[in-house]
N, C-alpha and C positions, 0 to 999 in steps of 0.2 A: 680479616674475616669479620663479620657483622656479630655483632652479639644475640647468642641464642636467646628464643622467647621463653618464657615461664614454661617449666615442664619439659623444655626440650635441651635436654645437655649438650657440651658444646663438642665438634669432633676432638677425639683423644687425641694429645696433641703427638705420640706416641707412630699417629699414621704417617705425618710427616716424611720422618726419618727412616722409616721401614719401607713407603712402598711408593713415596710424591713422584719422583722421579724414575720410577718404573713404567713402561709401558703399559698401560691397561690389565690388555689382557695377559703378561708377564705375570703380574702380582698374581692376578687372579689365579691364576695356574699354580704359582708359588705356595697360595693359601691352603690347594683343593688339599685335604689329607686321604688317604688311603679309603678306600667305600669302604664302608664295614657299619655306618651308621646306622640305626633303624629307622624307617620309616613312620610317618602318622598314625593313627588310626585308620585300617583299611587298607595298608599298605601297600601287599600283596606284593612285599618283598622287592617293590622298588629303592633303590637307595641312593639318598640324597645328603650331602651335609646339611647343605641350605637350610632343608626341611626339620631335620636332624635336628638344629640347631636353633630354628625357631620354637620347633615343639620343647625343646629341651628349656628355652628361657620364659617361656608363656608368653611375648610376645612379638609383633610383627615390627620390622624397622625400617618405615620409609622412605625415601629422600622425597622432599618436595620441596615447590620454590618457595612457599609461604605467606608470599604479599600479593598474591596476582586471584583477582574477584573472579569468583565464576570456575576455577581450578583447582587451587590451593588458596586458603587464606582465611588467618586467626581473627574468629568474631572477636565484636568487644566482651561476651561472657569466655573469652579465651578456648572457646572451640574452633574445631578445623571443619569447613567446610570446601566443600566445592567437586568439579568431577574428577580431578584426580584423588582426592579425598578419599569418595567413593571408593574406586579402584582400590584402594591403600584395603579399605575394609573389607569390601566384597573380601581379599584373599585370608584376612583375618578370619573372618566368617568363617570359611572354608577348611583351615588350616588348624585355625585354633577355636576353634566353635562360637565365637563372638567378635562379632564387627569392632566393638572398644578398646582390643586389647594391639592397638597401633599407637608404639611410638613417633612421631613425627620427628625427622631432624630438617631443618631448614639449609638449602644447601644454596650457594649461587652458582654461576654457568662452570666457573674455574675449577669446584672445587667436586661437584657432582660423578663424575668418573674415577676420581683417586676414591673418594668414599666407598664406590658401589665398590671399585676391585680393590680395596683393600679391607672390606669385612666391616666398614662401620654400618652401611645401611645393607640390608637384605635385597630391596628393589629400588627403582629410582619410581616416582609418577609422576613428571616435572617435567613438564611442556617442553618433552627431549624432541627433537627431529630425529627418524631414523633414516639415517646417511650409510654409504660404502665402507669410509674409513672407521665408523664408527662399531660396524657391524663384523667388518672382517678381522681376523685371529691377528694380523700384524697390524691391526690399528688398534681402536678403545677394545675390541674383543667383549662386546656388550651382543644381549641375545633380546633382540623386540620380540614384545609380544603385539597382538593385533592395534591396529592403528585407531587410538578412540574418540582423534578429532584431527581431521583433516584440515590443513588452513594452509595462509599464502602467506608471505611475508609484504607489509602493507607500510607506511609511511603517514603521520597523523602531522597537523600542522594548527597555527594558530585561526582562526577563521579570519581573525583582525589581518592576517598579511594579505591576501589575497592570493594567493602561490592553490591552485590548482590543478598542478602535476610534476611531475618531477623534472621538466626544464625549468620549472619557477627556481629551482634552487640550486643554479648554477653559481659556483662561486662561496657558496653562503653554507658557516658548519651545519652537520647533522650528527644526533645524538644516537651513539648506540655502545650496547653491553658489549665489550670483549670476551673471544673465546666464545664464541656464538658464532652459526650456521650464519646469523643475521650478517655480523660483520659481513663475511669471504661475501653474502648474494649482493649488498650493500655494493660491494667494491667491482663487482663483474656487471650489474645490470647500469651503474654510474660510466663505468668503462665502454658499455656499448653503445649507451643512447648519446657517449662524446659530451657527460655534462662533467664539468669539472667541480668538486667541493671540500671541505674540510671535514673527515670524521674527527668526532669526539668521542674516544671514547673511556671507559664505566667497566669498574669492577662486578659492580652487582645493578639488579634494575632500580632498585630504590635509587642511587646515586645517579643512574641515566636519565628519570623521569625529574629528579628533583632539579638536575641541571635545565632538562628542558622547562619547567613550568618556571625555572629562574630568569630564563630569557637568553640563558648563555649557546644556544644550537638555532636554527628555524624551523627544524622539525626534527622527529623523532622515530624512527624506526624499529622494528621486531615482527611478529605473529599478528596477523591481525587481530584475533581474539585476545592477546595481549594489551592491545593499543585499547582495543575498544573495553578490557577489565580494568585496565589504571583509568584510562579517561573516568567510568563509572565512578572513581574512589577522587576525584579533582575538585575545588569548591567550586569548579561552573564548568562542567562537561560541555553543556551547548558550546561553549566557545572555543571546541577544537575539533576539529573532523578529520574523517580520514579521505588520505586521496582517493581515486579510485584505481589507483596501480596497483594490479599487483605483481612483485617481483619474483615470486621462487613459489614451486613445491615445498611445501612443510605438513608433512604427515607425522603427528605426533602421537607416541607412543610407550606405554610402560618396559621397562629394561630389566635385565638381571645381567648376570656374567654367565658368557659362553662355554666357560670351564664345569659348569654341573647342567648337565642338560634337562635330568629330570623336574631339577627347579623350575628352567625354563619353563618348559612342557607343563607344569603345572599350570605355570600363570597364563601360558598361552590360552589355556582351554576355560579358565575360568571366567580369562575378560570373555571368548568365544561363546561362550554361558547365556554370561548378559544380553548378546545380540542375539544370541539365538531363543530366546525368550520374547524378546519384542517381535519374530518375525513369526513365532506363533501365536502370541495373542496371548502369555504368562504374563502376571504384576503381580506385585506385591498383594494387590488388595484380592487376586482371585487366584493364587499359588496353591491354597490347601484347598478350593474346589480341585482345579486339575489336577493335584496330585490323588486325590479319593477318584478321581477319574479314571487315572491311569489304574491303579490299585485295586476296582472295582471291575475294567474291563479286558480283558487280554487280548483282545485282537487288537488294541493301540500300541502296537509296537515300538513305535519310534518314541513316541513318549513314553512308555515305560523304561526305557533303555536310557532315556535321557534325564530322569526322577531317579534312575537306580534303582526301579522295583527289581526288573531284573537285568542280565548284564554285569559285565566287569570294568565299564569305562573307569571307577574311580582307582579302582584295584590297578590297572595297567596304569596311570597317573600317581600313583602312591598317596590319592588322596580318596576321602571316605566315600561310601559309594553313594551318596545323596551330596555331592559337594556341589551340584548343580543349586539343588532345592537349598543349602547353606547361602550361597552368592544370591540369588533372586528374593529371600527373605530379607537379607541385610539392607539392600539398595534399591531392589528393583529392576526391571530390565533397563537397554542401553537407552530407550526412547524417555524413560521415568528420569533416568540419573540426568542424559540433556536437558529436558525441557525445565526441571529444577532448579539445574545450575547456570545454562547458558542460555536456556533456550528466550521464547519469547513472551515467558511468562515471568522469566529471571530479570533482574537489575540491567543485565547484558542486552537482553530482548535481541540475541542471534539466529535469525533465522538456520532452520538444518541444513538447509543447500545441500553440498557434496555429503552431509554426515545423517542424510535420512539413507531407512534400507534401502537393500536394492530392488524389494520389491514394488520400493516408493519411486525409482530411479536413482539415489545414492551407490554410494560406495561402502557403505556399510553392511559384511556379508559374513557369516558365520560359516568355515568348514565344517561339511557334514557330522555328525554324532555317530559314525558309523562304525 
């Protein structure tokens, strides 16, 4: 396992032998104790451990991947930035009434699901795919919440080889992380277009990108937004591109464990929050006019319900009844957190494509507040 960064303690090693080898969502069930906890501020009598347990320690504890630009990943003043980051706070915000109050633990592919269901991190924000096996109670037994960037699984290469799609690299290794969605798409879409090649593979991504910038793979596979955040962090980005394949569905998305539902349900609605903020026209920089808005006029229904003037959405959530106006103060809406981190104003410069609203034509859609 990589050695933790400053500030962030290493998994107890305690988890191991209690829960490595349990199925997922086993553990997780094993962990749940008996309801009886109290909920947050606002509660309204919903009962969560999760919850329970965050308010009881003061803070939030996220898995993220750590090293990946645009996501997760520790400046050099040793802060966490990026939009799962975000994500990490917004629920901080919400939960514990300030975005700061998240501990980060750095997780790799391997090691991300024994942590979530065995109680060292609360949620995961960690460029997860959410998949079948992952989802259902006899596989990880993990509960997605809404999907907060949409991506393909792509293939980047040296520009020096020439290899401009994926029969260039017939024969020839490719670098990729084990215990990744990436591998199994690696092996089926190699399988179908009949190219034969050598995976290499990597514990963690630091070791898959380091092999490839060594010259030891001819290209290198994952998330595209992946390819295109390491490339970012390379001493000559120009000099690698990405193919224009792409191999697989990867809708990535923040996780909890399916054994406390109201947890879930919490996080569901809060990332829900953010995008439903951008698709009214809420930011950070004009939150307290609309909220004097809604407060000022009662025939805005839907916004006052969705502000918490009035209404019990947080109370049915076991969280405060302004937990919306908490999440949108911290971060911003989902259009604010993109364009920051990945978008085309960011280092990344990733256009939204699939991950603008849908009233832009995206995929990005918030269930009603109803």
């Amino acid at each position: 396992m990589p050695a933790a960064l400053p500030g962030n303690p290493p998994l107890r090693p305690g988890r191991s032998a209690a829960t490595r080898h349990l199925p997922a969502g086993l553990a997780a069930l094993a962990l749940l104790v008996p309801l009886g906890a109290c909920a947050p501020e606002g509660g309204g009598g919903v009962q969560s451990q999760k919850l329970a347990g965050i308010t009881g320690r003061g803070k939030l504890v996220c898995g993220v991947e750590g090293t990946l630009p645009g996501f997760s990943f520790v400046e050099p003043d040793g802060r966490y930035s990026g939009l799962d980051v975000d994500t990490c706070q917004a629920v901080a915000a919400v939960v514990l009434g300030d975005p700061g109050k998240v501990e980060y633990r750095n997780l790799n592919s391997s090691e991300r699901f024994a942590a979530l269901a065995s109680g060292e991190v609360d949620m995961l924000a960690r460029n997860t795919t959410a998949t079948l096996s992952r989802d259902a109670a006899g596989g990880n037994g993990l509960s997605f919440a809404p999907v907060t960037f949409y991506d393909g699984q792509g293939m980047m290469v040296p520009v020096r080889s020439g290899i401009t799609d994926l029969k260039g690299l017939a024969g020839k290794p490719i670098c990729v992380e084990s215990g990744t969605t990436t591998e199994l798409n690696l092996a089926d879409r190699m399988r179908e277009i009949n190219v034969p090649y050598t995976p290499l593979k990597f514990q963690t991504s630091d070791q898959t990108y380091a092999a490839y910038l060594g010259g030891r793979c001819a290209a290198v596979t994952s998330d595209r937004s992946q390819l295109a955040g390491k490339r970012s962090s390379f001493p000559a980005p120009g000099d690698h591109r990405l193919l224009d394949d792409v191999l697989s569905k990867e809708p990535l998305a923040p996780a909890s464990i399916n054994a406390d539902p109201a947890w879930a349900d919490a996080l569901r609605w809060i990332v829900f929050s953010l995008m439903q903020a951008e698709e009214w026209g809420i930011t950070q920089a004009n939150l307290d006019a609309r909220l004097a808005e809604a407060k000022a006029n009662p025939n805005l229904a839907d916004l006052r319900r969705f502000f918490g003037v009035e209404g019990d959405f947080g109370r049915q959530l076991g969280l405060p009844a302004d937990f919306t106006v908490r999440a949108i103060r911290a971060v911003g809406n989902y259009g604010e957190i993109f364009e920051r981190n990945v978008g085309t104003t960011s280092r990344l410069k990733l256009e939204r494509g699939l991950n603008r609203s849908w009233k832009d034509g995206g995929l990005i859609y918030a269930q009603p507040f109803r």
